[in-house]
N, CA, C and O of each residue as an XYZ file, in Angstrom:
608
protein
N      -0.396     18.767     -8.917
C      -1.524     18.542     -8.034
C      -1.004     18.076     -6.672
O       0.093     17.518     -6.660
N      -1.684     18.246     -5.497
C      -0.909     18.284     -4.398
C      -2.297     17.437     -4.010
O      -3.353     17.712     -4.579
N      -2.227     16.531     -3.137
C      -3.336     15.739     -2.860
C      -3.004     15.608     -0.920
O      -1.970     15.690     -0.258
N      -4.287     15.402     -0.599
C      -4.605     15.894      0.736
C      -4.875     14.301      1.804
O      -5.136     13.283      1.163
N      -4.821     14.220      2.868
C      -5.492     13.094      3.891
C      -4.225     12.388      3.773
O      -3.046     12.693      3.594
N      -5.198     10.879      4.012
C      -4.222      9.472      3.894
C      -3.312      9.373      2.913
O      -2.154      9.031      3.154
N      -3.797      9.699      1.555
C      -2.849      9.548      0.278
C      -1.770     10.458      0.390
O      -1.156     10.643     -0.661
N      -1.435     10.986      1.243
C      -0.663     12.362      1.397
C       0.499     11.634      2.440
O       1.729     11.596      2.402
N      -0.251     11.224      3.138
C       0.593     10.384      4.296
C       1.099      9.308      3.979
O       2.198      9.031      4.460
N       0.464      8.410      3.099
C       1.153      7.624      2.295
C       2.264      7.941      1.954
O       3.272      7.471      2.482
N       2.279      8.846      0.954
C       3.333      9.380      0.166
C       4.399      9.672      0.648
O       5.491      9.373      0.164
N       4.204     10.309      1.690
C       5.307     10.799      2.787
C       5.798      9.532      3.484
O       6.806      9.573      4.190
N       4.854      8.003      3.232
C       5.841      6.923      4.191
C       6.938      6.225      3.053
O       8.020      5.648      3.161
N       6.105      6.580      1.982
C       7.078      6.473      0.720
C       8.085      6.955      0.045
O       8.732      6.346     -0.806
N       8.278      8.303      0.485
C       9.329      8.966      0.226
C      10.240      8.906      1.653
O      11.309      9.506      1.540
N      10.056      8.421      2.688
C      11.132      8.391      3.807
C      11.741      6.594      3.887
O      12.688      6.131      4.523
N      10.525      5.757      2.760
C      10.989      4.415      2.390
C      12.519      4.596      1.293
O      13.514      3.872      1.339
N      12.326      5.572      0.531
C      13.319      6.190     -0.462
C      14.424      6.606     -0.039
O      15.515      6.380     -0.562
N      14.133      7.499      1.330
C      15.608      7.778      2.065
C      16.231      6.443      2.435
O      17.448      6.454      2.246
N      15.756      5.292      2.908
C      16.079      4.344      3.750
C      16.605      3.268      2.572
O      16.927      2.112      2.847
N      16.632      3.674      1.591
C      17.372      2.798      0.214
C      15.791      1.722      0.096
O      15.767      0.624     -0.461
N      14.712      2.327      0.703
C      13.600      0.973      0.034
C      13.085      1.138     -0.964
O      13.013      2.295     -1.378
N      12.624      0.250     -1.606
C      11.721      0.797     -2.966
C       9.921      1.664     -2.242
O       9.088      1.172     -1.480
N       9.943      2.700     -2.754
C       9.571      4.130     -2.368
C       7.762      3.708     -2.490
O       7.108      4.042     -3.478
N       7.202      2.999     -1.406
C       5.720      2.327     -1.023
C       5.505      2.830      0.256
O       6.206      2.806      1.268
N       4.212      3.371     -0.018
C       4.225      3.556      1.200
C       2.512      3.400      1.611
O       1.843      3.536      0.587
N       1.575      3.130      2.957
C       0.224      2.841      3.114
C       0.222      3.372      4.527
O       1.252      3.540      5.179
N      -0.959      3.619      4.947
C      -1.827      3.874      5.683
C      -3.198      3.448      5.883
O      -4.123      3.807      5.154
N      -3.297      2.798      6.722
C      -4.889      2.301      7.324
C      -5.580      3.408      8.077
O      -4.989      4.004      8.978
N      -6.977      3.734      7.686
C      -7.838      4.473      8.340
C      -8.769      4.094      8.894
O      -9.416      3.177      8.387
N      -8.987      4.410      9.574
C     -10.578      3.724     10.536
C     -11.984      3.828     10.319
O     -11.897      4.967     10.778
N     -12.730      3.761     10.156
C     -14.119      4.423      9.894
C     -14.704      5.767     10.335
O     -15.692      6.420     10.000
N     -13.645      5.937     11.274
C     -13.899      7.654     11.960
C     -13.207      8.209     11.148
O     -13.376      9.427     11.087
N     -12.190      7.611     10.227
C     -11.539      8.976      9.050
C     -10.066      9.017      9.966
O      -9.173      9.633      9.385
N      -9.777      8.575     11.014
C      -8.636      8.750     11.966
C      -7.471      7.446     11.354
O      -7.664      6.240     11.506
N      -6.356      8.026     10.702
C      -4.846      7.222     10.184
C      -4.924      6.523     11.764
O      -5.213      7.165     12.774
N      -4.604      5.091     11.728
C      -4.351      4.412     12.922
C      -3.219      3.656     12.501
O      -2.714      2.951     13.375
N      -2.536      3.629     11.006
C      -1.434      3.146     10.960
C      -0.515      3.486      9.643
O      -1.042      3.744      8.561
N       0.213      3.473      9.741
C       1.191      4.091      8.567
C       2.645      2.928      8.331
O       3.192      2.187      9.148
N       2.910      3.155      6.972
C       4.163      2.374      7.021
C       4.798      2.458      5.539
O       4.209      2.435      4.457
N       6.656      2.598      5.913
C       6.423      2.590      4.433
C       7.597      0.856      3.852
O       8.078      0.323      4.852
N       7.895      0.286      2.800
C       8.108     -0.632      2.725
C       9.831     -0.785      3.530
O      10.750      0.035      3.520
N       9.768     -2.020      4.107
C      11.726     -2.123      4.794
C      11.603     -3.882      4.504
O      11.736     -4.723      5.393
N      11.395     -4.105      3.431
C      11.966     -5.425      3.098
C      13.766     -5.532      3.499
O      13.993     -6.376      4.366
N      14.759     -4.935      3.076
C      15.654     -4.563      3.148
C      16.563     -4.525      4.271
O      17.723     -4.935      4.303
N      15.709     -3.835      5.430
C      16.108     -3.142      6.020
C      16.033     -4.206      7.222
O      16.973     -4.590      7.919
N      14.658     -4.594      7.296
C      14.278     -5.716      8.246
C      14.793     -7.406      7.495
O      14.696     -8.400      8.214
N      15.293     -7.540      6.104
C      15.382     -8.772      5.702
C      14.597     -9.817      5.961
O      14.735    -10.896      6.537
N      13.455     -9.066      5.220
C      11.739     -9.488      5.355
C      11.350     -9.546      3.941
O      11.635     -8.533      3.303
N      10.846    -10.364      3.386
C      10.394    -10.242      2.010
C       9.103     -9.879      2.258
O       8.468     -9.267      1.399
N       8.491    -10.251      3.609
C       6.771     -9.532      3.294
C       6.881     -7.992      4.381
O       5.847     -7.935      5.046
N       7.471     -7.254      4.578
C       7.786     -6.510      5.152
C       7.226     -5.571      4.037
O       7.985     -4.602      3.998
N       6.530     -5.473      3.392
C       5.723     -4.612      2.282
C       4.869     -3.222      3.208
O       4.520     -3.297      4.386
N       4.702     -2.166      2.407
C       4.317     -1.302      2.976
C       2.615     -1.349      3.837
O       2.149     -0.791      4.830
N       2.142     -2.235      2.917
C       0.551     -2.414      3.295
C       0.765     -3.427      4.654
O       0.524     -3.038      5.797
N       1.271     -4.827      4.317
C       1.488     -5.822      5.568
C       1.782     -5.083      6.744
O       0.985     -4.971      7.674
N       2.898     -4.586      6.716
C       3.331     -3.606      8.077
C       2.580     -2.770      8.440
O       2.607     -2.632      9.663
N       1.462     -1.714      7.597
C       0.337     -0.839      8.281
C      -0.776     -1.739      8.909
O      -1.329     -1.628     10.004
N      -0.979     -2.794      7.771
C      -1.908     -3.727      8.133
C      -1.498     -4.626      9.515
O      -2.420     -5.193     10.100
N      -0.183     -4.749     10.009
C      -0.303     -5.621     11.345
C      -0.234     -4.229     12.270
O      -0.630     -4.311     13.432
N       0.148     -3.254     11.885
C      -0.064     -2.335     13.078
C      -1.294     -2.056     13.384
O      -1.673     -2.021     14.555
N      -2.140     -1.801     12.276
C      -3.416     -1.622     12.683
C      -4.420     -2.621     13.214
O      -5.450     -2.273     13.791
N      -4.068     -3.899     12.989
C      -4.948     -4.940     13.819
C      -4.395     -5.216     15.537
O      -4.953     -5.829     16.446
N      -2.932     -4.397     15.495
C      -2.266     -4.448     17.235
C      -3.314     -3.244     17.411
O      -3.832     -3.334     18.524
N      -3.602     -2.588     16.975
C      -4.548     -1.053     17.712
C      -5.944     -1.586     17.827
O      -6.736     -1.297     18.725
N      -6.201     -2.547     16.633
C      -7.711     -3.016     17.179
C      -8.085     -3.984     17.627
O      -9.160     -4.511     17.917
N      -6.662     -4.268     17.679
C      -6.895     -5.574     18.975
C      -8.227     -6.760     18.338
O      -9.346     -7.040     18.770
N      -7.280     -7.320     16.896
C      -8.424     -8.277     16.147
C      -7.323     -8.327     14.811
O      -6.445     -7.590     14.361
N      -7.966     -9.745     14.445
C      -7.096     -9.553     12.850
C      -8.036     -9.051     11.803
O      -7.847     -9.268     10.607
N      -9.072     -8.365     12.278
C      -9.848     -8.059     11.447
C     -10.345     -6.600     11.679
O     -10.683     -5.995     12.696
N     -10.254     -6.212     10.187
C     -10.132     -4.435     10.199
C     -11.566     -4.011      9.366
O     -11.497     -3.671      8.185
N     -12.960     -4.068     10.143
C     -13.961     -4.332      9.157
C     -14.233     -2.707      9.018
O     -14.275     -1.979     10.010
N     -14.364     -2.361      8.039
C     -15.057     -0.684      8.284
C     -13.765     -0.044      7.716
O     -14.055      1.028      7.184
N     -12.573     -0.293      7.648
C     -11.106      0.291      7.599
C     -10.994      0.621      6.168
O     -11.728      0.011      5.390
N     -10.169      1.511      5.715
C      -9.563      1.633      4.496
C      -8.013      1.786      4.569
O      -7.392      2.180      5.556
N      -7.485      1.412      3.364
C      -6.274      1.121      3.009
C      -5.763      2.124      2.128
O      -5.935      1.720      0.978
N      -5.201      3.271      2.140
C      -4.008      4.084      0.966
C      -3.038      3.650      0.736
O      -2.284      3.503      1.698
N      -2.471      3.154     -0.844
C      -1.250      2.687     -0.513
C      -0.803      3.144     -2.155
O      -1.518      2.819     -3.103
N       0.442      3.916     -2.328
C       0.993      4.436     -3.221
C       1.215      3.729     -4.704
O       1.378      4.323     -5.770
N       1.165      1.837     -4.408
C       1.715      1.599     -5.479
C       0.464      0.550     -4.960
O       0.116      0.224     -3.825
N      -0.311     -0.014     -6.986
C      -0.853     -1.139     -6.891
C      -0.175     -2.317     -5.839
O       0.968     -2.774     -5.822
N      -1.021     -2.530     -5.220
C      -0.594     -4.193     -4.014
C      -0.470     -5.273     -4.903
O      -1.430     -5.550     -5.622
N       0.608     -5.948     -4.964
C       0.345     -6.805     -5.076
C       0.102     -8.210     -4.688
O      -0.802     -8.115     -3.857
N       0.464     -9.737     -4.849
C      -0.644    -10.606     -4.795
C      -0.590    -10.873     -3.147
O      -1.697    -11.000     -2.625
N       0.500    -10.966     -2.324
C       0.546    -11.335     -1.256
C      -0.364     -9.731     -0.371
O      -1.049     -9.973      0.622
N      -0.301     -8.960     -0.630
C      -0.513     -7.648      0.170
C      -2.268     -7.860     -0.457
O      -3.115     -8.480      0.186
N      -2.475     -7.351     -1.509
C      -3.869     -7.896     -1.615
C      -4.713     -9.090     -1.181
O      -5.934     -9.084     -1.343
N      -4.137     -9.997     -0.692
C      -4.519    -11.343      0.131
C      -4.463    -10.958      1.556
O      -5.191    -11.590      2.322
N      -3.894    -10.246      1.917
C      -3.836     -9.734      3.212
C      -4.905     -8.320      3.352
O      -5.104     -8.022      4.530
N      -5.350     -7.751      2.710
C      -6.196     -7.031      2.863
C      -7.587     -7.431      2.609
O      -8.492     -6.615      2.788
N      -7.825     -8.621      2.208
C      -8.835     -9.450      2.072
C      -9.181    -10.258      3.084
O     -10.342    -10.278      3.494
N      -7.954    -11.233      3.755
C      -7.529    -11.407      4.977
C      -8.873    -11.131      6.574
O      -9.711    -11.565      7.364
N      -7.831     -9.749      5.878
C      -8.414     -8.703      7.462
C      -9.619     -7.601      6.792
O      -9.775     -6.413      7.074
N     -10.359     -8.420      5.852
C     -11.793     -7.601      5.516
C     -11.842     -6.262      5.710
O     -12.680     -5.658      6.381
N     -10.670     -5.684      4.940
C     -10.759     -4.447      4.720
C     -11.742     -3.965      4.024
O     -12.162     -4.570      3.038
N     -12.321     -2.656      4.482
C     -13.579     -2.468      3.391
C     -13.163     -2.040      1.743
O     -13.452     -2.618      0.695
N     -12.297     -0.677      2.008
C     -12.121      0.364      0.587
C     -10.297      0.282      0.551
O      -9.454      0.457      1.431
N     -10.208     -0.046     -0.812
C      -8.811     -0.035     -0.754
C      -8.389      1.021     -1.721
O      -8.466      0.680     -2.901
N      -8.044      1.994     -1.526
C      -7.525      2.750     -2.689
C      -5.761      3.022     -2.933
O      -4.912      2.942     -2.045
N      -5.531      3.338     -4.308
C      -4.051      3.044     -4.639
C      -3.845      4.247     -5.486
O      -4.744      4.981     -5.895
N      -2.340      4.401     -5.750
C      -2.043      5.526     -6.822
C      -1.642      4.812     -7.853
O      -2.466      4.341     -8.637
N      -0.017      4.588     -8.034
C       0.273      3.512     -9.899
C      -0.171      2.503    -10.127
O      -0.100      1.632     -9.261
N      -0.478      2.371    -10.741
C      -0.652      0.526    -11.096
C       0.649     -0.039    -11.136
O       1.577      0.769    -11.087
N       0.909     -1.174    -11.209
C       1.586     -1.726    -10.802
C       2.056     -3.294    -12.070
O       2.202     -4.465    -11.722
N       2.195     -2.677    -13.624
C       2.392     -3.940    -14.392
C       2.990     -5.225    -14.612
O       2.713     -6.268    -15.205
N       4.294     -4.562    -13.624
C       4.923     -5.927    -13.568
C       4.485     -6.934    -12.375
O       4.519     -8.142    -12.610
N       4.036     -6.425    -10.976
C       3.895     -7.194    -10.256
C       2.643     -6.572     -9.193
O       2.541     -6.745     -7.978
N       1.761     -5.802    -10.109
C       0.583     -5.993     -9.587
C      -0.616     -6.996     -9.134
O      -1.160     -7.549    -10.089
N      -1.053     -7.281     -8.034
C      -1.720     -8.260     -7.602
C      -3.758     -7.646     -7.972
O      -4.568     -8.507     -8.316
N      -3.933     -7.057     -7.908
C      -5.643     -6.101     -8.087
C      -5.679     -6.032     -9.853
O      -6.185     -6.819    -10.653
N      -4.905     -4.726    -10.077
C      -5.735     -4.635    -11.498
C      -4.720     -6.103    -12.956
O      -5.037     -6.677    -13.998
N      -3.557     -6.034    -12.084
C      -3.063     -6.180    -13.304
C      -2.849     -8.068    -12.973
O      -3.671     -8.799    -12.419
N      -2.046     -8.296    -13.299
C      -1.217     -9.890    -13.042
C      -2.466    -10.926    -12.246
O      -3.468    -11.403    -12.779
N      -2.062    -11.053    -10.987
C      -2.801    -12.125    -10.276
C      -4.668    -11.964    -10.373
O      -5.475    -12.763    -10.848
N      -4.921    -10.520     -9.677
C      -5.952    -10.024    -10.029
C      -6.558    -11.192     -9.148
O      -7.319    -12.086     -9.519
N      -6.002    -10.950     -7.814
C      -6.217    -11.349     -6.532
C      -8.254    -11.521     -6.027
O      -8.868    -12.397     -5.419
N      -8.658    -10.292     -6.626
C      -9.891    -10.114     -5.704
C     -11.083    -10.703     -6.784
O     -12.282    -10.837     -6.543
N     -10.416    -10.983     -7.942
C     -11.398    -11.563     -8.626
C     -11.790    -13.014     -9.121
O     -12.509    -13.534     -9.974
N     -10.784    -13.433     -7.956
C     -10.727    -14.999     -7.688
C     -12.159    -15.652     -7.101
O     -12.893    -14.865     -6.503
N     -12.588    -17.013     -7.235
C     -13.338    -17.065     -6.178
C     -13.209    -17.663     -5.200
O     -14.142    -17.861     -4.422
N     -12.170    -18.030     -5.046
C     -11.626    -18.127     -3.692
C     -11.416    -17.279     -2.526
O     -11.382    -17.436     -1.306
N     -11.263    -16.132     -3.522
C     -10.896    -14.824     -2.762
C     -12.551    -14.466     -1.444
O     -13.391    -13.715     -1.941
N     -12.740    -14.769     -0.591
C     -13.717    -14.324      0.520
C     -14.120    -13.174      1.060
O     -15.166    -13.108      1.706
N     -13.339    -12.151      0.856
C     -13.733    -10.211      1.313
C     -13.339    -10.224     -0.331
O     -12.803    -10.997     -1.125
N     -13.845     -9.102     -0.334
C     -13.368     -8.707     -1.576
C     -13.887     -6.516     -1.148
O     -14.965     -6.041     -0.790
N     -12.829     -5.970     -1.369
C     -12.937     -4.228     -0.859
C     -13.423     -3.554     -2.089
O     -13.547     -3.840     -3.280
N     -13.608     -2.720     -1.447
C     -14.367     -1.565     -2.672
C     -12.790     -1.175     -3.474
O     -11.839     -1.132     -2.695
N     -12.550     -0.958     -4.629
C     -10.805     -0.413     -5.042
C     -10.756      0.689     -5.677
O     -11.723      0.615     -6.435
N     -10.222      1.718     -5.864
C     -10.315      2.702     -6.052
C      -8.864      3.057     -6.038
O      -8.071      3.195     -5.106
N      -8.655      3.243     -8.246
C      -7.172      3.605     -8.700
C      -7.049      4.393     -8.784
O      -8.131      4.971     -8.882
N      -6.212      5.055     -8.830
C      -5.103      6.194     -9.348
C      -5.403      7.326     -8.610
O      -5.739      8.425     -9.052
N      -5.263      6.996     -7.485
C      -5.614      8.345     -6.679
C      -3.999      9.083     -6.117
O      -3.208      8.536     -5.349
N      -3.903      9.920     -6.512
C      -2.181     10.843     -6.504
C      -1.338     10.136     -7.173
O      -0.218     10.340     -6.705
N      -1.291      8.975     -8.541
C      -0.755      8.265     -9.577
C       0.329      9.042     -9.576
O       1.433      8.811     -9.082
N      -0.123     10.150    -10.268
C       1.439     11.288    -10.916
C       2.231     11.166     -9.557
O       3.155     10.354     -9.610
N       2.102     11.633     -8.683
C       2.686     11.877     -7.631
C       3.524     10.460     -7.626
O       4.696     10.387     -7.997
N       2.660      9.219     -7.097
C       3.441      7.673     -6.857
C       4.982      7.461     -8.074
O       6.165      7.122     -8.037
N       3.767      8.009     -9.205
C       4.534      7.091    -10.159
C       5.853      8.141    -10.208
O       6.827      7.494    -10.594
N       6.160      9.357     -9.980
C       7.203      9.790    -10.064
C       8.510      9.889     -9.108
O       9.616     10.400     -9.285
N       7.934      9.197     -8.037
C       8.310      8.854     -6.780
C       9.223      7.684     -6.967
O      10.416      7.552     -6.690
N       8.041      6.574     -7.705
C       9.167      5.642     -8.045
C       9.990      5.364     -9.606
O      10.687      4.405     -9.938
N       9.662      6.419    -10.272
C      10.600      6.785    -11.568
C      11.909      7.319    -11.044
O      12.956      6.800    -11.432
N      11.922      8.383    -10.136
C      13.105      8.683     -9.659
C      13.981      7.986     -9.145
O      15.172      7.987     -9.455
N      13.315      7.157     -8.092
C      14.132      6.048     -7.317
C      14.947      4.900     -8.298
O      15.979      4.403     -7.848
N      14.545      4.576     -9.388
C      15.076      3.741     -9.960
C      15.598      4.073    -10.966
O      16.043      3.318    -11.830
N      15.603      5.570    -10.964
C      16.494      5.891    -12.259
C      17.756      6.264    -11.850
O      18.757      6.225    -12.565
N      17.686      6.837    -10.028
C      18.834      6.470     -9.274
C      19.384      5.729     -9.036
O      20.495      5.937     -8.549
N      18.954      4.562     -9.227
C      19.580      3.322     -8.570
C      20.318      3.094    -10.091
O      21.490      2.884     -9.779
N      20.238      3.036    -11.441
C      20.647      3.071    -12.483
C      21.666      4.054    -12.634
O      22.302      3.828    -13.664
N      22.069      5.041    -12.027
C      22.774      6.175    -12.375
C      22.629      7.175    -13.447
O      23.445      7.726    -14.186
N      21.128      7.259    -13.291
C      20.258      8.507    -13.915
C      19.699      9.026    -13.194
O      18.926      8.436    -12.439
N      19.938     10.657    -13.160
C      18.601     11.274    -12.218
C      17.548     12.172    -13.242
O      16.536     12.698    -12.779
């Protein structure tokens, strides 16, 4: 299945996160006009950033474009379940719709582990919407780490 828009662009910030030795995440923020205003894929690594996560980095680019820390109306694509710090940040900046491809068991923050938005502390809380291009994510990052193991 070949999947189309943001999730597509995602994918593609995730697979050039893969060239760059990152673990293979990648997001895009959209606007309410349907127009990508930010893309990113994860460089913890690279930048020697632990929150340098793929969502944080689309997410501060896109609040420099709207000139606000707040992204109301916006949606979020992002290849791999967010977890707890990246889901706090998309809550943050009152993102409306967040949609994702794998889940994320070991260190998912939404469906799995922290389960961030179902706090009540938590103050925005986005529309979420899983497994959108999953196969695609999840094989993205099956490969990557079966490389890094010395399996392809």
């Amino acid at each position: 299945m070949t999947c189309q828009g943001p999730m597509q662009a995602a994918l593609e910030e995730a697979q050039a996160a893969a060239r760059r030795g990152e673990v293979p995440v990648g997001a895009v923020v959209v606007a309410s006009s349907g127009a990508i205003v930010a893309r990113a894929g994860n460089r913890t690594r690279e930048l020697h950033d632990p929150t340098a996560h793929a969502e944080i980095l689309a997410i501060r680019a896109a609040c420099g474009v709207a000139g606000s820390e707040r992204l109301v109306g916006h949606a979020v694509y992002v290849t791999l379940e967010p977890c707890a710090m990246c889901a706090a940040a998309i809550s943050a900046a009152r993102i409306a719709r967040l949609y994702y491809g794998a889940d994320d068991p070991k260190s998912g923050g939404v469906a799995q582990g922290a389960r961030v938005f179902a706090h009540p502390q938590c103050h925005h809380v986005p529309e979420v919407y899983e497994g959108i291009a999953a196969t695609e994510a999840e094989a993205l990052l099956r490969g990557f780490f079966a490389a890094r193991r010395g399996r392809s």
